[in-house]
N, CA, C and O atoms as CSV, one atom per row, in Angstrom:
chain,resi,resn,atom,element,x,y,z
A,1,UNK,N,N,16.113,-0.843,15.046
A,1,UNK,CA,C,15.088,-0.414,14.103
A,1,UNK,C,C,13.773,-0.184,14.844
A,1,UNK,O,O,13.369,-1.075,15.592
A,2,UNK,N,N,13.146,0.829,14.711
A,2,UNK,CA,C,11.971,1.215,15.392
A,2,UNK,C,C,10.818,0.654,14.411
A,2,UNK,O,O,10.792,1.101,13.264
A,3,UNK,N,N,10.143,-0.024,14.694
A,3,UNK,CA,C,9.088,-0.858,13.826
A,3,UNK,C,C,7.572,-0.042,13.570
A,3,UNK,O,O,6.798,-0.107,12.615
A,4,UNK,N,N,7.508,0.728,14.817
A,4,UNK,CA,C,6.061,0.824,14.731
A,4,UNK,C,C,6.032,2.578,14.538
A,4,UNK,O,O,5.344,3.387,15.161
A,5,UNK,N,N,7.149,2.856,13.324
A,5,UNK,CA,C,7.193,4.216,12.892
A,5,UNK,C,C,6.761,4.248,11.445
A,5,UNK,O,O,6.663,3.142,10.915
A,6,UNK,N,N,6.473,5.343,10.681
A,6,UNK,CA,C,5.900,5.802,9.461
A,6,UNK,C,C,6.659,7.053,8.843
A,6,UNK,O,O,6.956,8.055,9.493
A,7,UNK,N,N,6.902,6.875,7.643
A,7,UNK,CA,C,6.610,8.488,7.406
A,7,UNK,C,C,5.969,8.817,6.029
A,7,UNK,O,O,5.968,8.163,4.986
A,8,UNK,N,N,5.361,10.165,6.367
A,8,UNK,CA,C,5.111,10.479,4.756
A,8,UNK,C,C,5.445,11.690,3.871
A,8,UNK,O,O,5.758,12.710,4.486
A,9,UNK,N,N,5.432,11.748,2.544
A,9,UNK,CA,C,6.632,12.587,1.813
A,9,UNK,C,C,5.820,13.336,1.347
A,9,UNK,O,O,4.857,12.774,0.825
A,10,UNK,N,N,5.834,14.765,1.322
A,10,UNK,CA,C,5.032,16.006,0.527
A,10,UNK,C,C,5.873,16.530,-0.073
A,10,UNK,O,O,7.030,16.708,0.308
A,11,UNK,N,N,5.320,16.894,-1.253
A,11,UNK,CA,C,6.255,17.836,-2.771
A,11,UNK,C,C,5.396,18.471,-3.316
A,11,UNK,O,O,4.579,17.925,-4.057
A,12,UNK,N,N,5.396,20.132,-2.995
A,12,UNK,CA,C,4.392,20.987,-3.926
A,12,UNK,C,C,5.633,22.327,-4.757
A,12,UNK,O,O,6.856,22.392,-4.880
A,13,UNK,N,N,5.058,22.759,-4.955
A,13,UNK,CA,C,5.417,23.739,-6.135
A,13,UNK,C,C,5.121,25.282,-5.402
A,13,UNK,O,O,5.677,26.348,-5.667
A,14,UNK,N,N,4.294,25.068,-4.623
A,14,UNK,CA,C,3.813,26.374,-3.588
A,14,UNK,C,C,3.451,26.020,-2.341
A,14,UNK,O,O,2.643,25.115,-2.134
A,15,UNK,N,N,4.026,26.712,-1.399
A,15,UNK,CA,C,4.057,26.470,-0.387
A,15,UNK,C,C,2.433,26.729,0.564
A,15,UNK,O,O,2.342,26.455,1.761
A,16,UNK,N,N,1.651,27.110,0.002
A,16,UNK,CA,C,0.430,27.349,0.487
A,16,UNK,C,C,-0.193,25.500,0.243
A,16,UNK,O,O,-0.701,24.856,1.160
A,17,UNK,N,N,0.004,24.997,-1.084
A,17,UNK,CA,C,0.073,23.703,-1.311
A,17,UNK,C,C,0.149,22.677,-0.637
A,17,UNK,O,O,-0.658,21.751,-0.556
A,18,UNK,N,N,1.423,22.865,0.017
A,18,UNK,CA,C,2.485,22.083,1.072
A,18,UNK,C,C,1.547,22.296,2.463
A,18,UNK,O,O,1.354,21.636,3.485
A,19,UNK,N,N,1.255,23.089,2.133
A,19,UNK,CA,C,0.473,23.233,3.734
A,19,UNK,C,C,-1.072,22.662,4.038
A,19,UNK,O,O,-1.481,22.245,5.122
A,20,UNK,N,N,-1.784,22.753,2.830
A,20,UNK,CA,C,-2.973,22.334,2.649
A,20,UNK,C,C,-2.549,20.969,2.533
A,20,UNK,O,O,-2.667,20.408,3.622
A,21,UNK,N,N,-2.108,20.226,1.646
A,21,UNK,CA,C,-1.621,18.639,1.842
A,21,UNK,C,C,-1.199,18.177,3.471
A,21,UNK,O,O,-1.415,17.002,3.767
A,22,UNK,N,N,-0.792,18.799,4.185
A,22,UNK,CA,C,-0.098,18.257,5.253
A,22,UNK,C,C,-1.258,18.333,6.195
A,22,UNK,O,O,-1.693,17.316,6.736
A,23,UNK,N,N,-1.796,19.591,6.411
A,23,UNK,CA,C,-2.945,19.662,7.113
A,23,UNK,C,C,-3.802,18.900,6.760
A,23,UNK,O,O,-4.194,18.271,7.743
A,24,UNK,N,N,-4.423,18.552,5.669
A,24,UNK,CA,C,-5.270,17.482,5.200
A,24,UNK,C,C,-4.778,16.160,5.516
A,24,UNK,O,O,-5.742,15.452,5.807
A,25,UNK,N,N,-3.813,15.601,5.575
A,25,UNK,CA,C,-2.705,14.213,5.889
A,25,UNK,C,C,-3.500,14.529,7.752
A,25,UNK,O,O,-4.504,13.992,8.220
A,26,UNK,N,N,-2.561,15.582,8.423
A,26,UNK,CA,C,-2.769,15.706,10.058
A,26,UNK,C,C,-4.213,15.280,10.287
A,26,UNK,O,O,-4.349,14.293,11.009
A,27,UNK,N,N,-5.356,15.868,9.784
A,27,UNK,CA,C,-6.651,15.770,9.936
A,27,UNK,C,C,-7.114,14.646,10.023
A,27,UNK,O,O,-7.920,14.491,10.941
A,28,UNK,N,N,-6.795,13.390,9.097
A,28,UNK,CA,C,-6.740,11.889,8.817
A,28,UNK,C,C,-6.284,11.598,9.447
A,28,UNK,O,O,-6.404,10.425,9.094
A,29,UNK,N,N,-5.448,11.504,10.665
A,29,UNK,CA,C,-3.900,10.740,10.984
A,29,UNK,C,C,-4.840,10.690,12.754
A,29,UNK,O,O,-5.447,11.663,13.201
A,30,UNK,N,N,-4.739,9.513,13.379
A,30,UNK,CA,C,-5.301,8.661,14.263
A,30,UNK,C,C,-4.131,8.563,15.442
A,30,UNK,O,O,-4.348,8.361,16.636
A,31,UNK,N,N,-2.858,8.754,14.818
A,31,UNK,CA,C,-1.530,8.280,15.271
A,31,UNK,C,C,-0.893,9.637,15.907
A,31,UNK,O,O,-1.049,10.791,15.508
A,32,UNK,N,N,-0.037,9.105,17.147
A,32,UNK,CA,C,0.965,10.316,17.214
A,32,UNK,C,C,2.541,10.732,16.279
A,32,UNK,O,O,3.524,10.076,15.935
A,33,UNK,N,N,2.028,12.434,16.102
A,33,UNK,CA,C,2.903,12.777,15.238
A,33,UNK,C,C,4.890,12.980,15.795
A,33,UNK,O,O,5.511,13.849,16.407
A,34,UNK,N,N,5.083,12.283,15.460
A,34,UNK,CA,C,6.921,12.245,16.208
A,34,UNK,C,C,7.361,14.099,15.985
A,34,UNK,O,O,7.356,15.067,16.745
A,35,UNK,N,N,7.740,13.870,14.393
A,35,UNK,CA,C,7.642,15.053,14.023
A,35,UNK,C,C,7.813,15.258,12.615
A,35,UNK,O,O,7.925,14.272,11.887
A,36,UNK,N,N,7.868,17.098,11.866
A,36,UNK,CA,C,7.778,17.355,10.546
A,36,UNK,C,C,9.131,17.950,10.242
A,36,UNK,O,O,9.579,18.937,10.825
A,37,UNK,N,N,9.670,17.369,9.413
A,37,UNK,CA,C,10.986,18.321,8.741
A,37,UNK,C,C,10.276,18.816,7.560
A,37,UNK,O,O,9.581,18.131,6.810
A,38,UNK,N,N,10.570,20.368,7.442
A,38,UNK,CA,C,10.269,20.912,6.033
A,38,UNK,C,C,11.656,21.050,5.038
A,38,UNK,O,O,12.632,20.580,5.623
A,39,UNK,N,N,11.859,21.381,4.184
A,39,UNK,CA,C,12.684,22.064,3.142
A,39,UNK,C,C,12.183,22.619,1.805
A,39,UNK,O,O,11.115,22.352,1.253
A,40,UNK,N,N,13.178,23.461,1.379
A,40,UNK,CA,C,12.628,24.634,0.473
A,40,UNK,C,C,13.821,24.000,-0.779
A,40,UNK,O,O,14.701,23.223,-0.408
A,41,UNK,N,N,13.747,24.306,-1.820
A,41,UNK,CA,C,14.635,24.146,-2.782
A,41,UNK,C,C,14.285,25.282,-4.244
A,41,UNK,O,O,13.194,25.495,-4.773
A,42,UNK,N,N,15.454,25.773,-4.550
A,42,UNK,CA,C,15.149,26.570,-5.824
A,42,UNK,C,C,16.129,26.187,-6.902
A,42,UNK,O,O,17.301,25.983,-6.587
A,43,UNK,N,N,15.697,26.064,-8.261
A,43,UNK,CA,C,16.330,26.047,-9.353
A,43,UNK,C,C,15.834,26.980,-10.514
A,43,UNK,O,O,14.646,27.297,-10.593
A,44,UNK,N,N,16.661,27.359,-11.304
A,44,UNK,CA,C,16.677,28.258,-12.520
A,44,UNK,C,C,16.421,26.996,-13.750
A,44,UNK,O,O,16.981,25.905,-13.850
A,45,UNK,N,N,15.329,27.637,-14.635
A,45,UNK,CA,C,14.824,27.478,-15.984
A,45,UNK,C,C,14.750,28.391,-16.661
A,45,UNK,O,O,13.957,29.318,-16.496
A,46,UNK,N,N,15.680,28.280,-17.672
A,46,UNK,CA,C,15.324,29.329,-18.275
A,46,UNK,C,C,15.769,30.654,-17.938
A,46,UNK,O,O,16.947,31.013,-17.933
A,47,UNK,N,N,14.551,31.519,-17.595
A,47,UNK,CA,C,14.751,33.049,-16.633
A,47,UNK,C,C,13.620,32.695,-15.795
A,47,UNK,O,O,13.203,33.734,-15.284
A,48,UNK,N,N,12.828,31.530,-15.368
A,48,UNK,CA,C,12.127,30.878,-14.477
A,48,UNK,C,C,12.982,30.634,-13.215
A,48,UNK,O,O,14.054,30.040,-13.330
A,49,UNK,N,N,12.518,31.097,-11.938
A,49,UNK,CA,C,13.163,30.651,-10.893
A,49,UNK,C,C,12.088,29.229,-9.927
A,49,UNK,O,O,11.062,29.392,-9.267
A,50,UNK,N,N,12.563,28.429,-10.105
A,50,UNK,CA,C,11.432,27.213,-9.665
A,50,UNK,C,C,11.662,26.846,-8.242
A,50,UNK,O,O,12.819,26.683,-7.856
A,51,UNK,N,N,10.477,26.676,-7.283
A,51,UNK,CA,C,10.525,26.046,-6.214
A,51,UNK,C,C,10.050,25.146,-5.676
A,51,UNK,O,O,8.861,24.936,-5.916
A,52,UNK,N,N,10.759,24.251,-4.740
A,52,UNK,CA,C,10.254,22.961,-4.557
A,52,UNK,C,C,9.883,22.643,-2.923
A,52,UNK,O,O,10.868,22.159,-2.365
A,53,UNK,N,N,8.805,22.782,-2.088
A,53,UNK,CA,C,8.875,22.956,-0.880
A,53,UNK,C,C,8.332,21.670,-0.737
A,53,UNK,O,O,7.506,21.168,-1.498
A,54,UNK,N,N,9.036,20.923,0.704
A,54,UNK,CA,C,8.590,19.726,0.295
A,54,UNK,C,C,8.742,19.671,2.517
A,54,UNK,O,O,9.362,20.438,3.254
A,55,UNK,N,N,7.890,18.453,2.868
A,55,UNK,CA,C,7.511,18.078,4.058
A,55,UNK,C,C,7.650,16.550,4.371
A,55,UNK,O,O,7.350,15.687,3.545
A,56,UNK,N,N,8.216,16.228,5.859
A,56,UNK,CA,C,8.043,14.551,5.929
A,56,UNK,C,C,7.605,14.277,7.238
A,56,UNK,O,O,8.556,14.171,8.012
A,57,UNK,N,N,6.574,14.135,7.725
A,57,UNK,CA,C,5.788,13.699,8.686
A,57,UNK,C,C,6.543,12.292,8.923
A,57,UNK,O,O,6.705,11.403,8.086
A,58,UNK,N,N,7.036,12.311,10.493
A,58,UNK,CA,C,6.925,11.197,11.087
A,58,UNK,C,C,6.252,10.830,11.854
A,58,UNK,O,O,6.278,11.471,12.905
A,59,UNK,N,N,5.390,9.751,11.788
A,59,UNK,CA,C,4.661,9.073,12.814
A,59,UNK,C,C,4.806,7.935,13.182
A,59,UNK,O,O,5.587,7.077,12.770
A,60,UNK,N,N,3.596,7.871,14.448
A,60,UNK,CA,C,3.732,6.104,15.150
A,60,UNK,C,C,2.600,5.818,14.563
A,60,UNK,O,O,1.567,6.488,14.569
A,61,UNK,N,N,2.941,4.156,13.721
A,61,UNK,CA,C,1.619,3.666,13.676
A,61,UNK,C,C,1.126,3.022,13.849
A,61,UNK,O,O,-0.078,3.081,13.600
């Protein structure tokens, strides 16, 4: 078990979103970044096509 690791979870609705949250998180962050997995997700509502772009920063902290 690696002890002196972190991570943190982003969930926006738009991906311009996702990016402003993360960059704002990076800007704060004191620590080195390991690394970011992104993913995209879509579902149907309706005749709504919905998306879910979401980010997980790993760091040392």
């Amino acid at each position: 078990m690696v002890k002196n690791m972190k991570v943190k979870l982003f969930d926006e609705s738009h991906e311009k979103d996702l990016e402003e949250k993360v960059n704002d998180f990076l800007s704060t962050l004191d620590n080195e970044v390991v690394d970011i997995k992104f993913g995209v997700s879509t579902s149907m509502f309706s005749e709504d096509q919905i998306y879910c772009f979401s980010a997980m920063v790993i760091y040392k902290n």
